[in-house]
N, C-alpha and C positions, 0 to 999 in steps of 0.2 A: 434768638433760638438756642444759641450755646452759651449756658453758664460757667463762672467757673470749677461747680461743682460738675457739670458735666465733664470739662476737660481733667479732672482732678481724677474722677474714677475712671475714665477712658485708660489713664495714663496707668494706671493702679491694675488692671485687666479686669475691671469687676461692674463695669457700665451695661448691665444685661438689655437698657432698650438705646444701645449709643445707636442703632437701625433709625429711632425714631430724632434722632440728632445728626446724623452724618446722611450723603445722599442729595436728595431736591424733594421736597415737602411744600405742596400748596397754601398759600398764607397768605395774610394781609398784615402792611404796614401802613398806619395812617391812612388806614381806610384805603388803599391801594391793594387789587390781590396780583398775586403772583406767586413766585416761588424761591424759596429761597437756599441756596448751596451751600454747602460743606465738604472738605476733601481733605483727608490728614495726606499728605506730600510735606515730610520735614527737612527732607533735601532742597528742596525745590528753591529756585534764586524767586519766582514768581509764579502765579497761576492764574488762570483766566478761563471764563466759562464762555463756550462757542455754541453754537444751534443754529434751528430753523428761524429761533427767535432774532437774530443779530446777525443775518447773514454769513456767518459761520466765522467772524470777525475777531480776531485776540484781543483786537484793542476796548471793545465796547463794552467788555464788561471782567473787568479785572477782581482779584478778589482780594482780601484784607486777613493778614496773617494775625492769629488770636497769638497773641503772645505767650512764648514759653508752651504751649501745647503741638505744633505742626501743623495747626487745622486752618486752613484757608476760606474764608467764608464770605458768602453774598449775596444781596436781596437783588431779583430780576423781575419788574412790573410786566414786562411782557410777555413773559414765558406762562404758556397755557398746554394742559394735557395733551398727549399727544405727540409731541413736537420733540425731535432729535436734537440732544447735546451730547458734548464729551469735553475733558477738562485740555487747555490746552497749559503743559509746564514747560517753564522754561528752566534749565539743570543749570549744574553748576560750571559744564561743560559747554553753559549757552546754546544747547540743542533747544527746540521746541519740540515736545512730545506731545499727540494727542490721544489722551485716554479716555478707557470708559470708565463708569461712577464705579467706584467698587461696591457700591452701595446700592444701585439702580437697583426700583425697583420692578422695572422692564424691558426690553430690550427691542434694537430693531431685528426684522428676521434675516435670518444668513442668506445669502453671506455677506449683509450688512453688520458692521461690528458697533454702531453708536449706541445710546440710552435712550431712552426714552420717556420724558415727564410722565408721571403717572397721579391721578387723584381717585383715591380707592372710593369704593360706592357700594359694594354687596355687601350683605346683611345675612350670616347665616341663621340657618330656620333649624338648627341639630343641637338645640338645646338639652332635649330628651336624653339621646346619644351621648353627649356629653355628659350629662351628671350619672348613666346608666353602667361607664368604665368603669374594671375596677379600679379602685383606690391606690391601695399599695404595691408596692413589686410582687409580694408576698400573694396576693390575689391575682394578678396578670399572670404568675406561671402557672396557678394553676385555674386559669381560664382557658376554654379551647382555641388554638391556634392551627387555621391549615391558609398557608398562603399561597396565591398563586401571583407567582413571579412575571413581569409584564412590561414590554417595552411598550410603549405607548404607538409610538412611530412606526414600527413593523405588525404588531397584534393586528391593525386591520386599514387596510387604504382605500380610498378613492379610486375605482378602478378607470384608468387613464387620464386624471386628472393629474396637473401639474402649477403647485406641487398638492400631492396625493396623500396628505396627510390627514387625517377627522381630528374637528375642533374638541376644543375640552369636554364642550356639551354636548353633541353627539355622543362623545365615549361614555361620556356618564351615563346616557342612554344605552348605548349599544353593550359596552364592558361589563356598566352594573347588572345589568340582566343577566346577562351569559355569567359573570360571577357568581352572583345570587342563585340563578337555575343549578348550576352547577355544585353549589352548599359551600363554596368556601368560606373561613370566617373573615377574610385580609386578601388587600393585592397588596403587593410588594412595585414602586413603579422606577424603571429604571430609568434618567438621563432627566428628570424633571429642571435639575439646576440649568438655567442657558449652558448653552456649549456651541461652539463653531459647526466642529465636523463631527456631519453624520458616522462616520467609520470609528470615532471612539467611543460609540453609545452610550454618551454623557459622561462617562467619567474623565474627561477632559474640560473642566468648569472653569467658564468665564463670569458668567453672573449669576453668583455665591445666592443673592438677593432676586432672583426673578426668574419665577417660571419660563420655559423655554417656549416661543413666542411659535413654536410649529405649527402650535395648536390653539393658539389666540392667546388672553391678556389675562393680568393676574386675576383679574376679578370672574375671566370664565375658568381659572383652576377654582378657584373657591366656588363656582358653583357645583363643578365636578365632584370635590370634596363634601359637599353636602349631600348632595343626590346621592354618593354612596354611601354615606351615614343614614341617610335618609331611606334604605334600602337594606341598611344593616350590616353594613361590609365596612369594618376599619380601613384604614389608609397607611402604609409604609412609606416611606420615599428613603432610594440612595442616598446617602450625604457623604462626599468625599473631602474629608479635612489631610488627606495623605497629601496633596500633589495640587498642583495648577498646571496648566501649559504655558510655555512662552508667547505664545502671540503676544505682538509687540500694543496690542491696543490694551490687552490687560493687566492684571498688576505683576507681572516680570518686569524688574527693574523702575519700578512705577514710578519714580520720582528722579531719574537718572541714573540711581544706586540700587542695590538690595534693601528691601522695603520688608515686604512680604514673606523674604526667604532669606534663606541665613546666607549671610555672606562669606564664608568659609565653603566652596564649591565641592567640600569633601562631606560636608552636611546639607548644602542646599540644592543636591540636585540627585537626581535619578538616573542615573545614565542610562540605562536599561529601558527604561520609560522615555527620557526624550524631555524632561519634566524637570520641575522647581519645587523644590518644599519648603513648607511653611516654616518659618522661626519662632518657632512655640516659646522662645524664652523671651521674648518679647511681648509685654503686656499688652497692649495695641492689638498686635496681632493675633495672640492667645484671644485676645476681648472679639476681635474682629467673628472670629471662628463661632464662638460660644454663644455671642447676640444672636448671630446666623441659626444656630441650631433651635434656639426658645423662637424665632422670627419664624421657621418654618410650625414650630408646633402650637406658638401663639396665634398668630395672625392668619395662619391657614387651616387650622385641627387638623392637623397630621395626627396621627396616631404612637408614630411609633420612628425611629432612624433607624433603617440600617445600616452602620458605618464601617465605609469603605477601606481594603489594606490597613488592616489595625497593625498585622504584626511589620508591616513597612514602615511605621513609626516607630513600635517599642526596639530597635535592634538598627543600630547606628552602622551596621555592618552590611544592613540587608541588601542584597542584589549589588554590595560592592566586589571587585576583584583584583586579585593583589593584592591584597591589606591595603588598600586606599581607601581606608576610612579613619572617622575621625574616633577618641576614644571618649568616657565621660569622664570627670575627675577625679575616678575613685579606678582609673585603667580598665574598664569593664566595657563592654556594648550596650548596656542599656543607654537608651535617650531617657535619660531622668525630667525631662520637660517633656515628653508626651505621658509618661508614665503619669507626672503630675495634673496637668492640660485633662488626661482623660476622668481623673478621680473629680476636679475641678468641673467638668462638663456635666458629667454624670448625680452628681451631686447635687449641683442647679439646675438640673431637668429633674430631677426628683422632688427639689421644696418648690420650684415655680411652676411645675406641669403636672401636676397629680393625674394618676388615672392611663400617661404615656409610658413609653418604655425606648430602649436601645439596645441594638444588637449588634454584635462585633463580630467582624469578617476575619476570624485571625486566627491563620493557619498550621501553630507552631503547639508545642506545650506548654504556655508562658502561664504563670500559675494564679489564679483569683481574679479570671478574668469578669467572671460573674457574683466574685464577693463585694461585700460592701468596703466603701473607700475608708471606711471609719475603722473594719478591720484588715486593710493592709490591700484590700482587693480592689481593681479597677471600677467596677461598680456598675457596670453592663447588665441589664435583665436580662441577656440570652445571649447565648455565645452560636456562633455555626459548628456543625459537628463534620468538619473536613474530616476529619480522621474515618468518622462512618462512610462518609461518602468515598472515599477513596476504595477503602476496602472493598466495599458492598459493591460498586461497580464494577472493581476488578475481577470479583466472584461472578459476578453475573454477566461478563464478559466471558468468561470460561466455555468452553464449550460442554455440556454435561458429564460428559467421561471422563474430565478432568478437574471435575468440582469437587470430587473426592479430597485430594491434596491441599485445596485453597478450603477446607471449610473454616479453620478458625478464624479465615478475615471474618464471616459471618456474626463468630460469637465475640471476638477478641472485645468490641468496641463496650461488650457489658461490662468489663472489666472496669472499665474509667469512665463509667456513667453517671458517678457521683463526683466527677470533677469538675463537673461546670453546668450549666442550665442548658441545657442544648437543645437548637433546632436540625433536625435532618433535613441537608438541602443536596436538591436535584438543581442544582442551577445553569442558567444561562451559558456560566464556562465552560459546562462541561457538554455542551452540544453544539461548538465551535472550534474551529481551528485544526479539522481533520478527528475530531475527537468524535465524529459523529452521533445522529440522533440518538433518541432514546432507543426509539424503533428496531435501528440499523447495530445498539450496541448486541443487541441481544442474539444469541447464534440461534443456526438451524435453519428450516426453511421459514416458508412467510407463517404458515400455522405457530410453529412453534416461538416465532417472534412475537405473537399477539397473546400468546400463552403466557411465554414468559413475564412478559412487561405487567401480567394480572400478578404473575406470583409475585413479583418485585414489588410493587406498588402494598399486595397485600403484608409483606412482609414487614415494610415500611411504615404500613398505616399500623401495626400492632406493635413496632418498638417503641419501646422508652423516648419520647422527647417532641418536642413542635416539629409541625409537617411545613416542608415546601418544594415546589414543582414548579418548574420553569414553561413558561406557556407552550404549547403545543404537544409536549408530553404526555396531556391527559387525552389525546383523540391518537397519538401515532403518528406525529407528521415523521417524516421521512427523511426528507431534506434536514440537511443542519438550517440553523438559524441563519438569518442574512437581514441586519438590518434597513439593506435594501429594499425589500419586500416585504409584505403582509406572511402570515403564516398560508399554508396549505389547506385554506378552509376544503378548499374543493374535493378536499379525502375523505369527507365525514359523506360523500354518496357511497362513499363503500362500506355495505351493511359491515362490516369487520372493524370499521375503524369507529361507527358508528356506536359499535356493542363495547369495545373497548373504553371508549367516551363515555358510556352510561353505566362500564360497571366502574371506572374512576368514582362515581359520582356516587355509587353506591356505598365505594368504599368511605369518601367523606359523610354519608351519611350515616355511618356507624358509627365512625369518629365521633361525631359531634350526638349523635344522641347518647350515645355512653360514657357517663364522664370521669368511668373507673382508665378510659386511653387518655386524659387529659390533664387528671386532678393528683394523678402517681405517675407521673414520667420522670424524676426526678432522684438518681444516686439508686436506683433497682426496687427502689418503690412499688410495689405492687408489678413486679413482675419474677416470675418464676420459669425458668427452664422445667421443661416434660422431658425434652430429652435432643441434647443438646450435640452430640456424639454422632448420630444418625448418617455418616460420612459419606456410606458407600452407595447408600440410597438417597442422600442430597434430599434428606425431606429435616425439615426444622420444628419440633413444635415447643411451646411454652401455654404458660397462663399470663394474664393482666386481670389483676382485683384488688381489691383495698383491703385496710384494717380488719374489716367485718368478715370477710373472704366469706362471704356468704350467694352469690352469685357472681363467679370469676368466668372471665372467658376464655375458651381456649382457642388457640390458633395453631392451626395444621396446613402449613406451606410444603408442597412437593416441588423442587427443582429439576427435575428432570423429567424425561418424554416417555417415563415406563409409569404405565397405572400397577396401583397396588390395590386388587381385588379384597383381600383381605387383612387390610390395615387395621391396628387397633393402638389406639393411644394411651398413656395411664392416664385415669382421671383425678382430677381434684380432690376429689370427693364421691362419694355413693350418692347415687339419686339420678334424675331425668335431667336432658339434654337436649335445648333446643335450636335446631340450625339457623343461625342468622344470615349469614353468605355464604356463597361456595361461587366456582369460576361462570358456571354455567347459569344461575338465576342472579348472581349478585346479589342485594341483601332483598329479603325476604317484607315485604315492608306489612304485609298484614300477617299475626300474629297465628292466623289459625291456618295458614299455609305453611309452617313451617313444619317440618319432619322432625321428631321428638326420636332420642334413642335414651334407653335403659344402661345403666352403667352392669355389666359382668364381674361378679366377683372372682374373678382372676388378677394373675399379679402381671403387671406390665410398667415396663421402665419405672422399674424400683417400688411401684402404688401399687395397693391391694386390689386397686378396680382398672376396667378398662371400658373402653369405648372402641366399636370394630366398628368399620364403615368402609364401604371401598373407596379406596382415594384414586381419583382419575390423574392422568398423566399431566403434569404440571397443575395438578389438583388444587384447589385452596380449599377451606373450612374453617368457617366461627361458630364455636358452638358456646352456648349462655347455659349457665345450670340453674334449674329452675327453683 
């Protein structure tokens, strides 16, 4: 099963399917099937594969070290699908450790921590899907992107079932509808990778290699992944190459030593987190990481990674205190091995996965996080735009009388919009941890907080860059998030939460039918201030249109609870104007109901023409020139 060309590029970090060589893989020797094991442990004095197969015995099946590589290996005739092992090593310390595969590629459910032999069997039917992506980076950003952010295990439960969790294939049922009805283009899914405990919402990853068993086997993720393609909704998943947990069954100290993670405890660990980090200067382990990422977008059509605390890798300093950190050889804080790791990743998910893409969670101003690696840039197709989100939340946590002061968070973020590919995200953090809902961020009374969350949403969907929304925010749930529970379906009986939900939905469907919001989000591309100053009345307007500026949109957002009877905006251009949304119809979807206005030849914010219209209190307005 392992050549020594296998072991040679393992060793090299450049073995892109070492997944399909490291692990337990069904086979036959001499006509005998079974399975046969792999497990690099170079510490290790011995190792031995334990199960259901072999009464759980160290002695029955011991494994044969490939020389000069670490990888311990061996054929087991009795071992059939299904059936729980883990490796048992003996250190140099003469402990016996029992580990999971780092490679499994399934697992038992928690709070069992063993593997699980697995012999893959589905067939996907998303052919079409697949060759329908676009190709290059260059065509993904400027394809439509609106994601909705989704933890699998809370979006929707079992009501009194125990445990309460919906299989893969129900969700693909249940999710992909609600997605699809709802027009998004993508779910984003959080905590896919195994993980122990519920309370870290997967970003505490045990097996790297295997859908997380809440919700059944790898072969019912792969159906889920189809049915959504199959339905027309890309697929995200988290991928956290920052961090591991300790649990003692996983690869913390995997071999008796630091394996996985740098042995220098001023680089390999987290303290703040609780957590171990990867030794990216380790080719092994670099390799370990990088098969993992083409293993999710090969073997499952993911779509896309969103990867997890980027800037906790690039910054050797990060979340340390006291100066106890380590430096790189050049006396700086950069980790020059993740720097490298990421251009390396990014690169071979570019020539091996055409059509996918990766996005970087990384909250700092670290610069070309979205250039190419060839010119000096990390090589991410989309960066998160923390910086908007900070801002724009902060504003809109405001209470209107004092929105005045805070307007440039609003505008500031145009300024550095050609710094990176950006998605604007409403995410999962920020409706946790006392930071409350979407709902609850927004002031005033209850009207004015369903008001508001139209104009925020609106203002959001007509900026510069990819959409995302963390689930529940498109109907108003209330509650912060708990990934104890299911969301608060039970809100959408209230016709307000109900309208809320359906003008979300309105808003995506403007998105996605116009693709002057999709095709220019990028460095102020096709978008234009009307009048950006507006302070004391907290109303925001611009344009979005392309090269041709021959039908530009305008968007007129009011922030506060005072209507303006006699509003008038400068327009683009002379000619006719016709409404696509406003708060109260949401988008207009037949063309001959929409209210058409004539441009006035008067001069208004700085343009020879205007457009008067009365704008309602926390009013919106899209208007299309005809």
């Amino acid at each position: 099963m392992i050549s020594d060309v296998d072991m040679y590029l393992f060793g090299q970090g450049t073995h892109y399917e070492i997944y399909k060589k490291l692990g337990a893989h069904p086979c036959e020797v001499g006509g005998v099937a079974g399975f046969s094991f792999a497990v690099w442990a170079p510490h290790a004095v011995s190792v031995s594969v334990v199960g259901d197969f072999n009464g759980w015995n160290n002695t029955r099946n011991p494994m044969m070290l490939l020389e000069g590589s670490g990888i311990f290996a061996c054929f087991i005739p009795e071992a059939q699908a299904g059936q729980l092992y883990k490796y048992d090593i003996l250190t140099q310390n003469h402990q016996h450790l029992l580990k999971a595969d780092p490679f499994a590629f399934s697992t038992e459910f928690r709070p069992g921590t063993a593997s699980r032999l697995y012999a893959p069997s589905y067939e996907f039917h998303d052919d079409e899907w697949i060759a329908a992506r676009p190709a290059s980076q260059a065509e993904i950003r400027r394809a439509p992107l609106a994601i909705y952010e989704c933890q699998l295990a809370s979006w929707m439960r079992h009501p009194g079932a125990d445990p309460s969790f919906y299989s893969y294939r129900k969700l693909a049922e249940r999710l992909g509808g609600y997605v699809k009805y709802m027009g998004y283009t993508h779910v984003e899914l959080i905590g896919i990778s195994e993980y122990p405990l519920d309370a870290s919402w997967g970003y505490q990853v045990t097996g790297y290699y295997s859908p997380t068993s809440r919700h059944g086997s790898p072969d019912d993720f792969k159906y889920f992944v189809d049915e959504m393609h199959k339905q027309g909704i890309g697929v995200i998943m988290d991928w956290v190459p920052a961090h591991f947990p300790r649990d003692a069954h996983a690869l913390a100290n995997f071999d008796g030593e630091p394996l996985f993670e740098y042995a220098d405890p001023r680089r390999g660990e987290h303290a703040e987190w609780g957590t171990k980090v990867f030794d990216l200067g380790r080719p092994q382990v670099s390799n370990f990481l990088i098969a993992n990422a083409l293993y999710w977008l090969r073997e499952f059509h993911i779509d896309g990674l969103r990867v997890d605390a980027v800037a906790s890798m690039l910054y050797l300093d990060y979340g340390k205190q006291g100066g106890n950190c380590a430096t790189n050889i050049y006396g700086g804080n950069e980790n020059l091995e993740s720097i490298e790791f990421f251009k390396h990743l990014n690169s071979v998910i570019r020539r091996e996965c055409p059509g996918t893409f990766t996005v970087a969670e990384e909250s700092t101003a670290w610069p070309g996080v979205t250039a190419d690696p060839e010119d000096g840039g990390l090589g991410f197709t989309f960066k998160w735009n923390m910086g908007w989100m900070h801002d724009f939340l902060e504003y809109m946590e405001k209470d209107p009388i004092f929105r005045r002061y805070h307007h440039g968070k609003m505008t500031l973020p145009m300024t550095y919009s050609g710094a990176e590919h950006y998605i604007l995200v409403l995410s999962h953090d920020e409706v946790v941890h006392m930071k409350r809902s979407m709902f609850e961020k927004m002031p005033g009374d209850e009207w004015q907080k369903y008001a508001g969350l139209k104009a925020a949403y609106t203002f959001m969907t007509g900026h510069p860059g990819k959409k995302l929304l963390f689930m529940g925010g498109e109907f108003g749930q209330r509650r912060e998030w708990n990934e104890d529970r299911e969301l608060d379906w039970f809100m959408l009986g209230d016709e307000r939460n109900r309208d809320l939900q359906a003008y979300y939905r309105s808003l995506l469907e403007l998105y996605r039918r116009y693709p002057i919001l999709y095709t220019t989000d990028f460095g102020g591309e096709g978008f234009e201030w009307i009048n950006s100053w507006d302070a004391d009345r907290c109303i925001f307007s611009f344009t979005r249109g392309d090269s041709k500026k021959e039908h530009p949109l305008v968007f007129v957002v009011n922030f506060a609870p005072v209507p303006r009877d006699d509003y008038a905006v400068g327009a683009p251009a002379e000619g006719r104007y016709e409404l696509l949304l406003d708060q109260t119809h949401g988008f207009y979807e037949d063309a001959e109901d929409r209210p058409v206005l004539e441009t006035e030849a008067s001069e208004c914010d700085g343009r020879p023409n205007r457009l008067s219209f009365p704008l309602a209190a926390y009013g919106t307005a899209v208007y299309r020139k005809l």
